[in-house]
N, C-alpha and C positions, 0 to 999 in steps of 0.2 A: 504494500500500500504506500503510494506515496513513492520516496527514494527506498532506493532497494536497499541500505541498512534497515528503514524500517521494518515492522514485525516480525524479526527473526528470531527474537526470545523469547519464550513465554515463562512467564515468571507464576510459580504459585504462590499465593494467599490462603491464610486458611480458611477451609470451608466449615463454616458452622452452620447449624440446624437452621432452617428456616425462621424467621422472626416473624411478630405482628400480631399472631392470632393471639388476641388477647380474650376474658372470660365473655360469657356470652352463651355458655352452651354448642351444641352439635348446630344448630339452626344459621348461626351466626358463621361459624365456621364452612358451610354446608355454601351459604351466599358469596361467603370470598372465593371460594372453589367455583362456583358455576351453578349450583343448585343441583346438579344431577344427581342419578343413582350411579353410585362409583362402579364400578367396570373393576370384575376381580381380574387382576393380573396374574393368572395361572395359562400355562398352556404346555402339557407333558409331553406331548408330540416337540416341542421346541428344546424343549431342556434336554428330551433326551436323543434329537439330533446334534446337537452341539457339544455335547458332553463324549458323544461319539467322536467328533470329528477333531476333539482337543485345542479349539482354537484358544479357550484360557488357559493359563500357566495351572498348574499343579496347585492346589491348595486354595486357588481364588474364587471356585463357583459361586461360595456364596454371597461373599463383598459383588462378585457381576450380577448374580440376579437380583440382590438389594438393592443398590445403584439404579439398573432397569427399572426396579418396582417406586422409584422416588422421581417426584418433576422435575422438569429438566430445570436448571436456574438458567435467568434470563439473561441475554450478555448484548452488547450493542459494540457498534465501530464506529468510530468516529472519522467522518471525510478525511482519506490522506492527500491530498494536495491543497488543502483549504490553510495552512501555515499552524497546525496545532499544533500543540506537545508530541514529543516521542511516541508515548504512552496511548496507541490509537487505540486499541481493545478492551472492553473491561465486561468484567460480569457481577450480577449481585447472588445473594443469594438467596434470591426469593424467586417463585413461579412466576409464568407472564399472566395469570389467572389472580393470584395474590396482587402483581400490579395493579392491575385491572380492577379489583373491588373493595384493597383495601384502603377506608376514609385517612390514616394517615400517609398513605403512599397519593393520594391526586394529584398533589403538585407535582411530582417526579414523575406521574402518570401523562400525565398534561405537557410539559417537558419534553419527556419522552415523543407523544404525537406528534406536535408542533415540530422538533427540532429534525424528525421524521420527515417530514411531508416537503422541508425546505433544503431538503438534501445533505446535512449537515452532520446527521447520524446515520448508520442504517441498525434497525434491529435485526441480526446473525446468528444462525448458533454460531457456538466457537469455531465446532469443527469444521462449518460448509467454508470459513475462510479461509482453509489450509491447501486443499488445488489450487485456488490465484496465485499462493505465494511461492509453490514449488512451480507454478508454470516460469513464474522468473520473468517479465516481460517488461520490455522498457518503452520508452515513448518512441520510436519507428517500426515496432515490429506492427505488421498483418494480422490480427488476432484473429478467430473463430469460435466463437462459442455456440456447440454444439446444439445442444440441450437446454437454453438457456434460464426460461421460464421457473420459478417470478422474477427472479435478474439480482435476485445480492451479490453472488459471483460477476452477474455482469457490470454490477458497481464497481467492484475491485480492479475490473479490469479496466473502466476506465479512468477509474484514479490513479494506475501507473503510466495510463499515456501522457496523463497528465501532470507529472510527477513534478515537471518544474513551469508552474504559472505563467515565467514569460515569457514561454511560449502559445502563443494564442491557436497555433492549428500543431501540433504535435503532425510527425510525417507518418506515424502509423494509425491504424483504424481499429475497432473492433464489429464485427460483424456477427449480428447477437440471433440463432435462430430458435425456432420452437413450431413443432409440430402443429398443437393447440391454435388454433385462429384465435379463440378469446382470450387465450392466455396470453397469446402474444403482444394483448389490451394491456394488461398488467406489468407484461416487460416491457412495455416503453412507459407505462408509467412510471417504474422506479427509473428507468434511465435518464428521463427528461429531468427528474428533479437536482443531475448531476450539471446538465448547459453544455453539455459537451457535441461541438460540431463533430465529431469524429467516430460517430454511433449510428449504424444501421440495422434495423429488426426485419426480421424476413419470416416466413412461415413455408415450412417445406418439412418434408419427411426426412429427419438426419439422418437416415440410413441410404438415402438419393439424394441429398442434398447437390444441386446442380455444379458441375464444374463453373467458374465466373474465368474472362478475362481480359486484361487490363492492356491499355496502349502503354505498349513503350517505343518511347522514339520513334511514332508511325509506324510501329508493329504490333500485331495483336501477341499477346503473350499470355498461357494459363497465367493465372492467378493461385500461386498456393502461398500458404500460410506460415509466417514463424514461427507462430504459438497458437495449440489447438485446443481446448477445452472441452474435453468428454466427459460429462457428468450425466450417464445415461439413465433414462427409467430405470426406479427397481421395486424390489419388492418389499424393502423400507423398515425391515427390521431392527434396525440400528436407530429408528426414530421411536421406540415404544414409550421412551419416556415423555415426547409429544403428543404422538398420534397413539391412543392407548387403545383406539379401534384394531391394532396390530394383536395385540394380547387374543382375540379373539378368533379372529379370522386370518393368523397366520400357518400356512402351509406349505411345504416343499413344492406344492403344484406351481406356485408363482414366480420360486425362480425358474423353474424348470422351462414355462414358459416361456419368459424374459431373455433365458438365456441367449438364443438366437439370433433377438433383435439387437441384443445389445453387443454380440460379435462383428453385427453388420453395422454398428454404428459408428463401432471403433476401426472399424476396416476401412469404412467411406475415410474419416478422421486421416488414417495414415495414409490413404493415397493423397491427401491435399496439401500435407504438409509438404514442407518443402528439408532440402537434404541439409541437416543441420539443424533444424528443427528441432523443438521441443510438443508434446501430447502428453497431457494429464488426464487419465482414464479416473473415474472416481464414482461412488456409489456411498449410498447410506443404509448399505445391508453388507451383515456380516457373513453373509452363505458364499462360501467358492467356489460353487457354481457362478455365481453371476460375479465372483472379483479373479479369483485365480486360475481358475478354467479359462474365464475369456480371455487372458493376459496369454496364459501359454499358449491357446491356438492361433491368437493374434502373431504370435513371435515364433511361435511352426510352419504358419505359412507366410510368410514373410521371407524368409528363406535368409534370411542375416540381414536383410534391409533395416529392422528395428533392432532395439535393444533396449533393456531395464537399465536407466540410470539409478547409479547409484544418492539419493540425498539423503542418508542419516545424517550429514553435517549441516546440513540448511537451514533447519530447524532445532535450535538448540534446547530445549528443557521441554521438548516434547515429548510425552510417553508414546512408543507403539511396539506393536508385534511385528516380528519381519513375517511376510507371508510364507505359507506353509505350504512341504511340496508334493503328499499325498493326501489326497480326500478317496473318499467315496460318495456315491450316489442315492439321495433315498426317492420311493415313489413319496405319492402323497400319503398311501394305505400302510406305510412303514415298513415296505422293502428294502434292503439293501441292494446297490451291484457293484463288483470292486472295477471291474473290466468291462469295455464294450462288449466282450464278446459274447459276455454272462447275461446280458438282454434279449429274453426272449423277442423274437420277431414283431410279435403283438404290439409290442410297449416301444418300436421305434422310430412311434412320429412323436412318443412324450421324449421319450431317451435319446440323445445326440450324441456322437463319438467325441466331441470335441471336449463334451463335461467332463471327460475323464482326464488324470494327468499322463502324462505323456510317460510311454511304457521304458522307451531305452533310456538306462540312468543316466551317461554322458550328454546325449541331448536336452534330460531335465536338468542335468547340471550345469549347462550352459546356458540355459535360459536366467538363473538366476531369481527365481520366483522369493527368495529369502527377501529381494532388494524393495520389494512390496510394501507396503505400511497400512495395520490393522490397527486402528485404534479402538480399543474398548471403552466403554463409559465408566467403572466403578475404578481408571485409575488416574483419572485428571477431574471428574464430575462433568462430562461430557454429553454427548449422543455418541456410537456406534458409527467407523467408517469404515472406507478401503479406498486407499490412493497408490496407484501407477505413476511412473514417470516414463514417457518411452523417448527414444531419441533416433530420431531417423538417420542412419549413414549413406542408404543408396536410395533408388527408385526401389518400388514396390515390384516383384519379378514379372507379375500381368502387364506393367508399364515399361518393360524395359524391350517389346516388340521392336525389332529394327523396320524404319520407317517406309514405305512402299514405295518401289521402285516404279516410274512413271510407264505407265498403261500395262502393266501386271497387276492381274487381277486379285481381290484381296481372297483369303480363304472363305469359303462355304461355313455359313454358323450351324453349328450342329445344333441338335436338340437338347435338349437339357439333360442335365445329367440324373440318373435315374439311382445310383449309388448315395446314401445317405450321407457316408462322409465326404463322399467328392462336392454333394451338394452344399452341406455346411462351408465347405471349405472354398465355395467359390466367391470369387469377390463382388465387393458390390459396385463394382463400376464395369462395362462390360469392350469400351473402346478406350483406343489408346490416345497420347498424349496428339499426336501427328492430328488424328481426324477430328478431335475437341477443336482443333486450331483451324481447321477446314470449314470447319461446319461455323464457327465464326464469323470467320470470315465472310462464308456464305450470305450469312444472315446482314452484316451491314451492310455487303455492296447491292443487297437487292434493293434497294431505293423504294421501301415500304413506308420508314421510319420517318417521322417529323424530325427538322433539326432541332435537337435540344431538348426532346421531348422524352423522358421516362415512366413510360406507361405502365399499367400492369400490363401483361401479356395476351394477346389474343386468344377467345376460347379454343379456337382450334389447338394452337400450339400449345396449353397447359389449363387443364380445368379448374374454375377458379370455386374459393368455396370460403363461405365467410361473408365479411363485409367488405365490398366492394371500395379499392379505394382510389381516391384522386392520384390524377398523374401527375410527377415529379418532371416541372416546367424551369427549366436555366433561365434567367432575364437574358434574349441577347446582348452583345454587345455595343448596338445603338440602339436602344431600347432608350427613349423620351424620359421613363421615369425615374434614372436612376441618376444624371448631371443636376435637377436641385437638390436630392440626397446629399451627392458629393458636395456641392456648396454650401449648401445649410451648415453641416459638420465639415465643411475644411478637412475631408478627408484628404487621410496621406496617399501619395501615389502608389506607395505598395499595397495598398485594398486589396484584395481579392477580388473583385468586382464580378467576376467570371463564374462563382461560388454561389451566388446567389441566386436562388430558386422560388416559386410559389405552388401551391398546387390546385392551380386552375388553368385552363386554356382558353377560357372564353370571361369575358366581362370583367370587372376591376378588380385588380390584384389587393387585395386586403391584407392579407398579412406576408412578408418575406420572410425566408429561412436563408441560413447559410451551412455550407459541408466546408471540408478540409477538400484537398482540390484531390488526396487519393481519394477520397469517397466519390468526388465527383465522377472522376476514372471510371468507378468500376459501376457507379450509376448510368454512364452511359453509353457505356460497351454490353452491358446484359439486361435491355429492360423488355429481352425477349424469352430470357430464361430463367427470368428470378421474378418473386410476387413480394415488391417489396413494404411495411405496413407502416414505418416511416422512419423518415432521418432528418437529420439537418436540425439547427436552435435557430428561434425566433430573435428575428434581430429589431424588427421593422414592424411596427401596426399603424393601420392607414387611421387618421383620424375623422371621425363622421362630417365635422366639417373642414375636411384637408386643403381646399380648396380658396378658405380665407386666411391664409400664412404662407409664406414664403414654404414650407416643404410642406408636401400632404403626408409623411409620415412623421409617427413618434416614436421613440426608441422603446425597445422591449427589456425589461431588466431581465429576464431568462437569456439573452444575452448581453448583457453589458460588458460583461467581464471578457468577452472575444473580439467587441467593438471597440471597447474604451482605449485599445494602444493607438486604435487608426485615425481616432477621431481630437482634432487639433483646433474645436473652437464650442465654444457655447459649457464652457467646463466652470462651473462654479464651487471654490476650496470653500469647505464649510468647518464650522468647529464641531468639539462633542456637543457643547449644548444646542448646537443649532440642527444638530443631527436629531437631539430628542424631541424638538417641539417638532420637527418635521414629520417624525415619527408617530407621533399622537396627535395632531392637530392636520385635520383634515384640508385647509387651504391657508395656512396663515399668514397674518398682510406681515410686510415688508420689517414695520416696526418691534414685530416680533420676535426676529432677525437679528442677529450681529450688525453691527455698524460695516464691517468688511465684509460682509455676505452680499449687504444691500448694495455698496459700491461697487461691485461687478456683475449686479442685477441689475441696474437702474438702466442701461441702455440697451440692452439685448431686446431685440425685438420676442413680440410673444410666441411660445412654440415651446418642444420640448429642451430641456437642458440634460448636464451630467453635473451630478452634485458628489464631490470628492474628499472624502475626512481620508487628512495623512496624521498620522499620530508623529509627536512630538519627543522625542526619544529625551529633551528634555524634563519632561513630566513623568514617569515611569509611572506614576498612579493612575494615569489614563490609560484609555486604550490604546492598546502599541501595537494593533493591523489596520493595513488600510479601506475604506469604504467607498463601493462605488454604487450610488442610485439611478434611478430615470425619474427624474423630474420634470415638473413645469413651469414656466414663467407667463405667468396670468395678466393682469392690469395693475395690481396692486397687490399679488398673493404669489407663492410659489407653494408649488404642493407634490408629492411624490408619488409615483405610480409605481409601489413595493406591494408582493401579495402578502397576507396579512401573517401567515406562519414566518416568514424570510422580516416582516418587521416586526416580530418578539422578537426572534433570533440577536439581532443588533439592540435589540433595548438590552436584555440577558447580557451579550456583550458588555455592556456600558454599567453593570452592577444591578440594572433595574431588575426586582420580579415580577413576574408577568402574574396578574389578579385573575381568578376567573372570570369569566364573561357571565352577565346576566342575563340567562337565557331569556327570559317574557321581553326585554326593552330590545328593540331593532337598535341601539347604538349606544358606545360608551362615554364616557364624559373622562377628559385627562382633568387628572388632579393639578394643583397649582406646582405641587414637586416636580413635574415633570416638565414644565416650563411654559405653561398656562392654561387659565381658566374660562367656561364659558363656551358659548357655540361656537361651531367652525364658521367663521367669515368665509362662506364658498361663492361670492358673488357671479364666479364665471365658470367654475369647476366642470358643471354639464356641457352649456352652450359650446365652448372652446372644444372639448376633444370626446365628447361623445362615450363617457365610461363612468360609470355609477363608481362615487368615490367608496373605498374599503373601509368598513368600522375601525376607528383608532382603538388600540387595545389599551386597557386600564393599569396602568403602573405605582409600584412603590419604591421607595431607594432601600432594598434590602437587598442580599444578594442572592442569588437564587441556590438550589438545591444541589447538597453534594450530588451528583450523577450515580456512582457508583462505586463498588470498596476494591477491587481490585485490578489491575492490567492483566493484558493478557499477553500478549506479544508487545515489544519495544521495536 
């Protein structure tokens, strides 16, 4: 997270017993939990597959199923490119159920939401943050996030492209997919709340996720990846202390099923990386069927192309298990099999060759399956994982076909293969690198495509399914409405100008986006193969009456922080206190203002501005990061266009704690502490830009809530 000395240590604290429930009876207790009927945590078929397969150490069964049978404790991360403390991880130790309903925990509940929604924190378990930080990825790599859905892993990942702030387009991407259509609603929700131009969501089946590729230098080139992220479905065993639906209805039938899809997901994964490359394979179930089965068939047929890196050094005060290099097989009904070949006929569309480990012991010993990392929950207070690290050395052997020689004809595709293990073992890509680049090609020079124009894809060519979305439109390059932009804001020459997008084809452009110019690339070289659900951060909102000011747009604070290096006029330095009343008070006149606020207001014509707190390295008691808003200059008032989570966040900053809201009143009233009293003076606040101004939130000068008791990683 962040720079890569970040979260490489995780430091223990002690874990002590849950706190809070204070007396009150079973009823009272019964409410902070959730009100249900608790859900007995037994399942003998579970205890006594894993007791079989010895994945605990000798003497620990019952600290693991204690552990399992207690709530998970709640842990959160804190933005690592945002300039915090070392200290980005921490956990309490209390449920997220206890947060959730107990009367002395609201503030820290409320907190928690708030600093949530403004991108600031994410709440994580521990464990799902431990694949971002062994994927190792810095700001120019290619990412791919397989699996992506709901996206905390794909938070992470882009807080390492973004590792150092001043850079406003970082040269690498992440490319975030998810099967789910609706889910994939969800992963771009958590994405957007990070402003990151260099984030793309997509919706495709990871096990076909489509080949993409990218212009280089006037050549179409595959597009493969630095850093892959395979965090496939499973069957989520390792979450019971979560999801305690698990205790009930877990069965060996679910990985058994699973298994296959998730050989072919990590299979797609390794053909797209690229030679040199890094793929984190990863799961929240502890069955080796779906962690160490798929790792060695992945690395059997692979044929030396991958390899198990080694990371016990990467993570230093991390507990785990090296993976283990024999298992067996059970049905669901509680058979065992040690050997394919001990599967009856009957049972081998459930039973795969692949679930087995691999019979010659020099080839299992070269695989390395020890280099694995299991982690259990009763030896850090965790959930249950399994993490891969694979490292590609060559092409995949399916892709190292030597290329066709001109007007020899290619081979006859046979029929499928009818062999069980031939089948498992075929790859999920079925053409080579040569004819991905053909077919290409193909597709741009047939002069179908609008210039500029990234659509979904035509029904014929791919069936679309979901919500239908708008196409992703480039502003051309003499496009009318983008030279009083540049005026207004004095942008710099080096703008990107080229980046900016909307997604409409027809009638006025309302709001712009902006990408990194690789995303641009790969946005419009494939918008005939890819179904993309959205990218790009809002820089631009048209204003309803845009028409009576010098620019018809106004700046979007979802991007300021990508805009504000390029932009070199209409920038007004405010102080902390003029940061607070701005905060709280809905449009306030001039007077209300710093005397050096006003005199760099008083001539700018009306329209949106940038309001900029640098802290004073002389004052250490103040705040010491800097602030950038979207504001307005009115007639006689300036006022901020901040969402109302993102303006707690900077009061919290500033020592303020944030009050709760009174839910019956539509609006709050700022106390005189927070730099005045009385109604917002909005004389022009509607007429001028057409946006219902956001309720000022209610402040005290106390300082808000310790967060939580322990780090997890530095």
């Amino acid at each position: 997270m962040g720079r890569r000395a970040r979260g490489r240590r995780f430091q223990q604290r002690p874990q002590g017993a849950e706190d809070g429930a204070e007396g009150g009876g079973k009823r009272r207790e019964a409410g902070w939990e959730g009100g249900y009927p608790e859900i007995v945590k037994e399942n003998k078929l579970f205890e006594h597959y894993y007791q079989e397969l010895k994945i605990v150490p000798e003497g620990e069964w019952d600290q693991f199923m204690e552990a399992l049978r207690e709530p998970l404790p709640a842990t959160l991360r804190i933005t690592g490119y945002k300039r915090y403390p070392e200290e980005l991880a921490w956990h309490t130790n209390l449920s997220r159920k206890i947060l959730r309903k107990s009367p002395q925990l609201e503030k820290f509940h409320q907190f928690l939401v708030s600093e949530t929604e403004s991108g600031n924190i994410s709440r994580q378990e521990a464990v799902s943050m431990i694949p971002p930080l062994l994927l190792n990825a810095h700001p120019h790599h290619k990412i791919l996030d397989m699996c992506a859905a709901p996206g905390s892993k794909t938070t992470q990942l882009i807080e390492m492209l973004h590792a150092d702030m001043n850079v406003p387009f970082p040269e690498g991407f992440v490319i975030a997919n998810d099967v789910d259509n609706k889910r994939c609603y969800l992963l771009v929700h958590q994405a957007k709340r990070l402003s990151s131009p260099c984030i793309m969501v997509v919706n495709h089946d990871a096990s076909s996720i489509p080949r993409l590729t990218i212009d280089v230098n006037g050549k179409k080139e595959i597009l493969f990846y630095d850093r892959i992220l395979c965090d496939v479905p499973c069957s989520g065993d390792g979450t019971m202390r979560k999801n305690i639906d698990v205790w009930k209805k877990w069965t060996t039938l679910n990985s058994l099923q699973l298994h296959g899809l998730q050989l072919r997901i990590a299979t797609r994964g390794a053909e797209q990386l690229v030679e040199g490359g890094r793929m984190v394979y990863s799961t929240c179930s502890l069955n080796p069927i779906e962690d160490e089965a798929v790792i060695a068939s992945l690395l059997e047929k692979s044929e030396g192309a991958l390899e198990l890196a080694d990371v016990s050094s990467e993570l230093p005060g991390l507990k785990w298990m090296p993976g283990i290099t024999q298992w067996k097989v059970m049905t669901k009904d509680g058979q065992w099999f040690s050997e394919w070949e001990a599967v009856p006929h009957g049972r081998h569309t459930q039973i795969r060759p692949t679930m087995f480990p691999p019979k010659d012991p020099e080839r299992l010993q070269a695989m390395h399956l020890e280099r694995c990392l299991r982690i259990l929950p009763h030896h850090q207070n965790t959930g249950g994982f399994f993490v891969a690290v694979l490292v590609k050395k060559s092409s995949m052997p399916w892709n190292k076909r030597p290329p066709k020689l001109q007007g020899e004809p290619r081979e006859p595709v046979r029929s499928g293969p009818t062999d069980p293990a031939e089948l498992e073992s075929k790859p999920a890509g079925g053409i080579d690198d040569t004819e991905i680049t053909e077919r290409a090609e193909n597709v741009e020079n047939n002069g179908s495509k609008k210039d500029g124009v990234c659509g979904p894809p035509p029904s014929k060519k791919m069936k679309l399914f979901g919500f239908k979305e708008d196409p992703f439109v480039f502003i051309p390059e003499d496009d009318p409405l983008f030279p009083p932009i540049q005026k207004f804001y004095a942008l710099d020459p080096s703008f990107p100008k080229m980046n900016l997008l909307t997604r409409t084809t027809e009638g006025k452009k309302r709001q712009l986006y902006m990408v990194s110019k690789e995303l641009r690339n790969v946005l419009l070289n494939n918008s005939e193969r890819v179904k993309v659900i959205n990218t790009g951060i809002k820089v631009w909102c048209r204003n309803n009456s845009g028409e009576e000011f010098d620019c018809a747009f106004r700046l979007a604070q979802e991007g300021i922080y990508t805009l504000y290096p390029f932009i070199n006029s209409r920038i007004i330095t405010v102080s902390m206190e003029d940061v607070k009343i701005l905060l709280t008070q809905e449009n306030p006149f001039f007077r209300k203002l710093s005397s050096e606020t006003y005199s760099q207001a008083k001539d700018l014509a009306k329209g949106s501005i940038v309001l900029k707190y640098e802290p004073d390295p002389t004052k250490p008691d103040t705040l010491q990061c800097p602030i950038v808003l979207c504001g307005w200059r009115g007639k006689a008032s300036i006022r901020t266009f901040v969402p109302k989570n993102e303006r707690l966040h900077y009061l919290r900053m500033m020592g303020l704690e944030v009050l709760a809201e009174k839910k019956k009143e539509g609006a709050i009233l700022a106390p005189e502490s927070a730099g005045g009293s009385g109604p917002p003076e909005a004389e022009e606040a509607g007429a001028e830009h057409g946006v219902e101004p956001a309720a000022s939130p209610s402040v005290d000068a106390a300082p808000g809530p310790d967060p939580a008791e322990g780090a997890l990683p530095r």
